[in-house]
C-alpha positions as CSV (number, residue, x, y, z in Angstrom):
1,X,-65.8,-32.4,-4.2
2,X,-65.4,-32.0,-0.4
3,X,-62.2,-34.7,-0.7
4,X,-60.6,-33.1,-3.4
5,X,-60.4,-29.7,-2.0
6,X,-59.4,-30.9,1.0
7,X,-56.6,-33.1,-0.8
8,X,-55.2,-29.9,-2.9
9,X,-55.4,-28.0,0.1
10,X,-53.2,-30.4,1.9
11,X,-50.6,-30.8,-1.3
12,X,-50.5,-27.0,-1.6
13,X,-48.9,-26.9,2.5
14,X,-46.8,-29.7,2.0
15,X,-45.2,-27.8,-1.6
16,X,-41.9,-25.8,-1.5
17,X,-42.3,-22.3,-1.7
18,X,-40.1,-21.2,-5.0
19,X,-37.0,-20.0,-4.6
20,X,-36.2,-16.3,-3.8
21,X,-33.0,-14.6,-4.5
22,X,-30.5,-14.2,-2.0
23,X,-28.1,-11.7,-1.9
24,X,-24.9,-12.8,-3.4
25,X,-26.0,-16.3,-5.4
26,X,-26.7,-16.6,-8.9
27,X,-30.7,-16.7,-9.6
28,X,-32.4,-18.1,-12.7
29,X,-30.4,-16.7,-15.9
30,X,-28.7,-13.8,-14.1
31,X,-25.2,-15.4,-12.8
32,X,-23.7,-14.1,-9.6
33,X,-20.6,-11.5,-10.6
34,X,-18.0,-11.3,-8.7
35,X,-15.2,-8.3,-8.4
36,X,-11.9,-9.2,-10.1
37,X,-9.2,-10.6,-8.1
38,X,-7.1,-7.6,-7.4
39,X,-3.9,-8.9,-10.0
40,X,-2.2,-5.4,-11.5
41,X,0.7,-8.0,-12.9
42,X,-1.0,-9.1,-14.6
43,X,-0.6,-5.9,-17.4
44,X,2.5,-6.1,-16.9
45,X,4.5,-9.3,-16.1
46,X,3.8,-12.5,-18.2
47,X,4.9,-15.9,-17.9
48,X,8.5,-16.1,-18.3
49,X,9.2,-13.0,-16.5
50,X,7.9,-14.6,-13.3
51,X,9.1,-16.5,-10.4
52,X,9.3,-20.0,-12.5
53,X,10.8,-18.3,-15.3
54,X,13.5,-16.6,-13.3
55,X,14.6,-20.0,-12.3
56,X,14.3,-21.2,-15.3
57,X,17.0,-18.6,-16.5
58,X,19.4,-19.2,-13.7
59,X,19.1,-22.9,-14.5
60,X,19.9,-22.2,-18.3
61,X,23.0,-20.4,-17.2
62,X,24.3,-21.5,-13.4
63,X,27.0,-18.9,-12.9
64,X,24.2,-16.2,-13.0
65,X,23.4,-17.5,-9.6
66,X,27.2,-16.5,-8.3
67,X,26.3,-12.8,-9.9
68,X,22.9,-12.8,-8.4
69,X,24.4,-13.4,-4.7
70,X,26.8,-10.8,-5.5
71,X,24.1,-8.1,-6.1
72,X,21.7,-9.1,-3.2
73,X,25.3,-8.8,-0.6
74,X,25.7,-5.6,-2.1
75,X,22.4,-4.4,-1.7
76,X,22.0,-6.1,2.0
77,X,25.5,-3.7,2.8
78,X,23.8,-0.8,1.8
79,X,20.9,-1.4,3.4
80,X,18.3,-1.7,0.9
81,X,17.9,-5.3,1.2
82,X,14.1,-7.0,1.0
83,X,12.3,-3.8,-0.2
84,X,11.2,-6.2,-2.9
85,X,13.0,-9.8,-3.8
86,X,16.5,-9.5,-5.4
87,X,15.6,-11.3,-8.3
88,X,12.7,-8.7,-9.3
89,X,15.2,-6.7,-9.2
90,X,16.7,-8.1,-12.2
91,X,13.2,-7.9,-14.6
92,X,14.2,-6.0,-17.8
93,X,11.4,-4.9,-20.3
94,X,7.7,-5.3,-20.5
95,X,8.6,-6.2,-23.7
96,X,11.5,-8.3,-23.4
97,X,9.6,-11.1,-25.6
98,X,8.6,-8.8,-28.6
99,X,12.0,-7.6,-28.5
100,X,13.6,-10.9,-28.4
101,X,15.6,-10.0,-25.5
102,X,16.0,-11.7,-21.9
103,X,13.4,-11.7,-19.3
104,X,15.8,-10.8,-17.0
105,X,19.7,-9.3,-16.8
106,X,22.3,-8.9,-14.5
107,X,23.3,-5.3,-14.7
108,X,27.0,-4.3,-14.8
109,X,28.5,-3.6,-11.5
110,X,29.6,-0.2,-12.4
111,X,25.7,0.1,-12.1
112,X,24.5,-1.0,-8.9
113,X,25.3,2.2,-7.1
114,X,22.2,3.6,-9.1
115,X,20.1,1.8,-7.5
116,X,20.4,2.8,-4.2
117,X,18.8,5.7,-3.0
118,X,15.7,5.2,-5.4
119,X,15.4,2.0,-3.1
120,X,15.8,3.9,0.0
121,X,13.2,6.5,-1.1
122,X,10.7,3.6,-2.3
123,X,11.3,2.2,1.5
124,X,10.8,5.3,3.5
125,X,8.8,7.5,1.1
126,X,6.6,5.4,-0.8
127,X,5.5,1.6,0.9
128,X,4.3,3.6,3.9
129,X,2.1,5.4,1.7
130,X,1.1,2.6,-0.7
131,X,1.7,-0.4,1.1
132,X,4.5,-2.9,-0.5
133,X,5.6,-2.8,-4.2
134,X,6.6,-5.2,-7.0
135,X,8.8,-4.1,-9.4
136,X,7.9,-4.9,-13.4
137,X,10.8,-3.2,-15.1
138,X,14.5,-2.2,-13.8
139,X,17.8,-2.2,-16.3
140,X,17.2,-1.9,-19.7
141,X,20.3,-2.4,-21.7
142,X,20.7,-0.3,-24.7
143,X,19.2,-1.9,-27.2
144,X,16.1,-3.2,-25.6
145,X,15.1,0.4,-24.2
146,X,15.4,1.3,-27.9
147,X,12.9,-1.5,-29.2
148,X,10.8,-1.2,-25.7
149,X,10.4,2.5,-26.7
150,X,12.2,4.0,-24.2
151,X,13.9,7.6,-24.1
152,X,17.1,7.8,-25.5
153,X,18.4,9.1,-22.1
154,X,16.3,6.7,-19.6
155,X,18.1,6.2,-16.7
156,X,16.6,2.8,-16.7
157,X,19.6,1.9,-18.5
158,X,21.9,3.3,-16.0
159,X,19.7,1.9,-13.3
160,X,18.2,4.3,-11.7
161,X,14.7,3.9,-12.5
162,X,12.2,1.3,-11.3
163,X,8.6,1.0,-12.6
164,X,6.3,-0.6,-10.0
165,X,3.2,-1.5,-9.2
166,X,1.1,-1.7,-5.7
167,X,0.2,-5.1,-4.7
168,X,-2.3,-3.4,-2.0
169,X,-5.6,-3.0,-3.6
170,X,-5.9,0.9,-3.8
171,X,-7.5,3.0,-6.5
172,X,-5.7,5.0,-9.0
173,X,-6.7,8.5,-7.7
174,X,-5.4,7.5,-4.1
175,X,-2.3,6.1,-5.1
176,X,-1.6,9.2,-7.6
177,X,-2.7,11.3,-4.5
178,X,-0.7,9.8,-2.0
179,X,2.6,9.8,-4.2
180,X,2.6,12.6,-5.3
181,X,2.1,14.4,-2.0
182,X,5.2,12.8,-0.4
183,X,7.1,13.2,-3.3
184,X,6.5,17.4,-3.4
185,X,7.4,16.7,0.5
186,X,10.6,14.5,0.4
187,X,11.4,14.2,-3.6
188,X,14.0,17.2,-3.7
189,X,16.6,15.7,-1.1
190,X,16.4,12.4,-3.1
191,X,16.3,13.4,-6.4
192,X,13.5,11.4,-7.2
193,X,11.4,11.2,-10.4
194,X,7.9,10.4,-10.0
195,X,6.1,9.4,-13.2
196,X,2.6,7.7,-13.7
197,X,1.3,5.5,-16.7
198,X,-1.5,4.2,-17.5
199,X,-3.3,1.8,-14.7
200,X,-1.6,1.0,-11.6
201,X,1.9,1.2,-13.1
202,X,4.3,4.4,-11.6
203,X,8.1,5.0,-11.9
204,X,10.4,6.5,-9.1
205,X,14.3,7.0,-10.0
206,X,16.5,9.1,-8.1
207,X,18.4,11.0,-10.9
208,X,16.6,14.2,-10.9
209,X,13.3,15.6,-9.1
210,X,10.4,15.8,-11.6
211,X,7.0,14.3,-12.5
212,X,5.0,13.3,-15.1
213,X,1.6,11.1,-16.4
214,X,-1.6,11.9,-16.3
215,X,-4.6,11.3,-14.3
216,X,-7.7,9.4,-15.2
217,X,-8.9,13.0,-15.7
218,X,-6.2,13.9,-18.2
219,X,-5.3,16.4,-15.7
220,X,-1.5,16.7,-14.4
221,X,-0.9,13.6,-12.1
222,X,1.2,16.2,-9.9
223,X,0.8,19.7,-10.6
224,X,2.1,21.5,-8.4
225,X,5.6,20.3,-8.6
226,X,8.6,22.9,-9.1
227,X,11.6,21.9,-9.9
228,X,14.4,23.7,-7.3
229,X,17.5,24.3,-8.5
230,X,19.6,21.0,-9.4
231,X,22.3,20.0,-6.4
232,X,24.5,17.6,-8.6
233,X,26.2,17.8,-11.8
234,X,24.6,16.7,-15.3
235,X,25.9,13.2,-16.7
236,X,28.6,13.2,-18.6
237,X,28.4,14.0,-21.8
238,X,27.1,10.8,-24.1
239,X,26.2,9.3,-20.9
240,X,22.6,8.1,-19.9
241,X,21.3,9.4,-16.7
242,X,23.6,9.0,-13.8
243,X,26.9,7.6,-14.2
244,X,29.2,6.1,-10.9
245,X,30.4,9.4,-10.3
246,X,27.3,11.3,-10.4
247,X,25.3,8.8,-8.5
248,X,28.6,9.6,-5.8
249,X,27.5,12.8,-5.6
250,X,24.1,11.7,-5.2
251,X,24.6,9.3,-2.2
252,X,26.9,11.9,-0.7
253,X,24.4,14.6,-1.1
254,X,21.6,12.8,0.5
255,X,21.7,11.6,4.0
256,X,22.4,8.2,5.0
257,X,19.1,6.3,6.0
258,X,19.1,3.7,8.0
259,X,16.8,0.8,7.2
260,X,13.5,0.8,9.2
261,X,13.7,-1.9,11.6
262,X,11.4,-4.3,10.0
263,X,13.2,-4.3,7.1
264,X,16.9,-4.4,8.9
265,X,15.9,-7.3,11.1
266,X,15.0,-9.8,8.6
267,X,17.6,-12.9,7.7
268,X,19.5,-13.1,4.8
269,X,17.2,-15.0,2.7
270,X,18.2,-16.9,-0.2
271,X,17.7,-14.8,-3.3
272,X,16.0,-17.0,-5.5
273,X,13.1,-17.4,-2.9
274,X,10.7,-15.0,-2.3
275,X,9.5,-12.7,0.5
């Protein structure tokens, strides 16, 4: 009896002690989670209306390229260059596929001075705030911002407008906070539109200063926004938002910025690449 004792004595030293948890790693039936990769494309943006299927539309059609290059030189000479890649730029609607529309489009040159100072504000007023931006919707012609659901008089079809989301992880209350502060700050000398949907999406245009969306509260994203008394002239009448004229009297109206340096300095990139 004396043996065996001292034989399950000896087997009980030389056992492994079980397992404990450890912080972090999956134990028994309980699987480790992990946080979601921070992705708010993915809502937004599917395949198609990425980077492969951009160049898969300039391949279908090879003197889009000539038109792209045109667009980025004429957003390099104004200085609004590389606030996001040139051929995000060109994303149409969320719901270019439902509609049967393109992924992407070229907008008319008439256009492209619409563009402008809502790209200057998003460089100065809201990437310092935020952090950098990817755009998931810009020109909308006609009939897609009727099937997308669009106002009648978006200015996404003249342009103007950009919907973005922050490719910083930051919550939804910060962003909405940060925004919205800057915007009651600097939005009047721009023009800008601030608007919020729902997640991480936001819209900035520079056509005429005003918010709108909600907050995960349901409360007024930015409610203490007044609206001073307009500096430019309505669009014409039957026109959508700013036309070349009024977006003139915009440019003219606002002072010139000059690019930050970081954003001045960088090489003319090829526009198909990205940052």
């Amino acid at each position: 009896m004396r043996r065996l004792l001292t034989i399950l004595f000896a087997f009980s030293l030389a056992a492994p002690a079980p397992a404990q948890p450890v912080a972090g790693v999956a134990t028994g039936t309980q699987p480790m989670l992990l946080p979601a990769p921070w992705n708010p494309l993915a809502d937004y943006v599917e395949a198609g209306q990425d980077e492969p299927g951009y160049r898969q539309w300039i391949a279908s059609a090879p003197w889009r390229l000539g038109q792209v290059r045109l667009f980025h030189d004429y957003l390099t000479q104004s200085g609004v260059s590389f606030i996001a890649p040139t051929w995000q730029l060109l994303r149409t609607a969320s719901d270019w596929r439902r509609c049967r529309a393109e992924p992407f489009e070229i907008p008319p040159q008439e256009e492209w001075a619409n563009i402008v100072n809502t790209l200057r504000y998003v460089r100065d007023h809201v990437v310092p705030y935020v952090g950098p931006v990817e755009p998931v919707s810009v020109f909308r012609n006609a009939a897609l911002n009727r099937c997308a659901g669009g106002a009648p008089e978006s200015v996404h079809r003249s342009m103007s407008a950009i919907d973005f989301v922050p490719l910083t992880p930051i919550g939804r209350e910060a962003m909405i906070g940060r925004l919205c502060a800057e915007h009651q700050r600097q939005g009047p000398r721009f023009n800008a539109g601030l608007g919020f949907y729902t997640k991480m999406r936001f819209h900035v245009d520079s056509w005429k200063y005003r918010t709108w969306g909600r907050d995960d509260h349901g409360h007024l994203a930015c409610p203490k926004v007044t609206i001073p008394a307009p500096v430019i002239a309505a669009a014409p009448s039957g026109g959508v938002g700013p036309s070349e004229s009024t977006s003139a009297a915009i440019i003219s109206a606002t002072p010139v910025l000059k690019p930050r340096e970081s954003v001045s300095t960088l090489p003319v990139k090829d526009p198909l690449a990205p940052l």
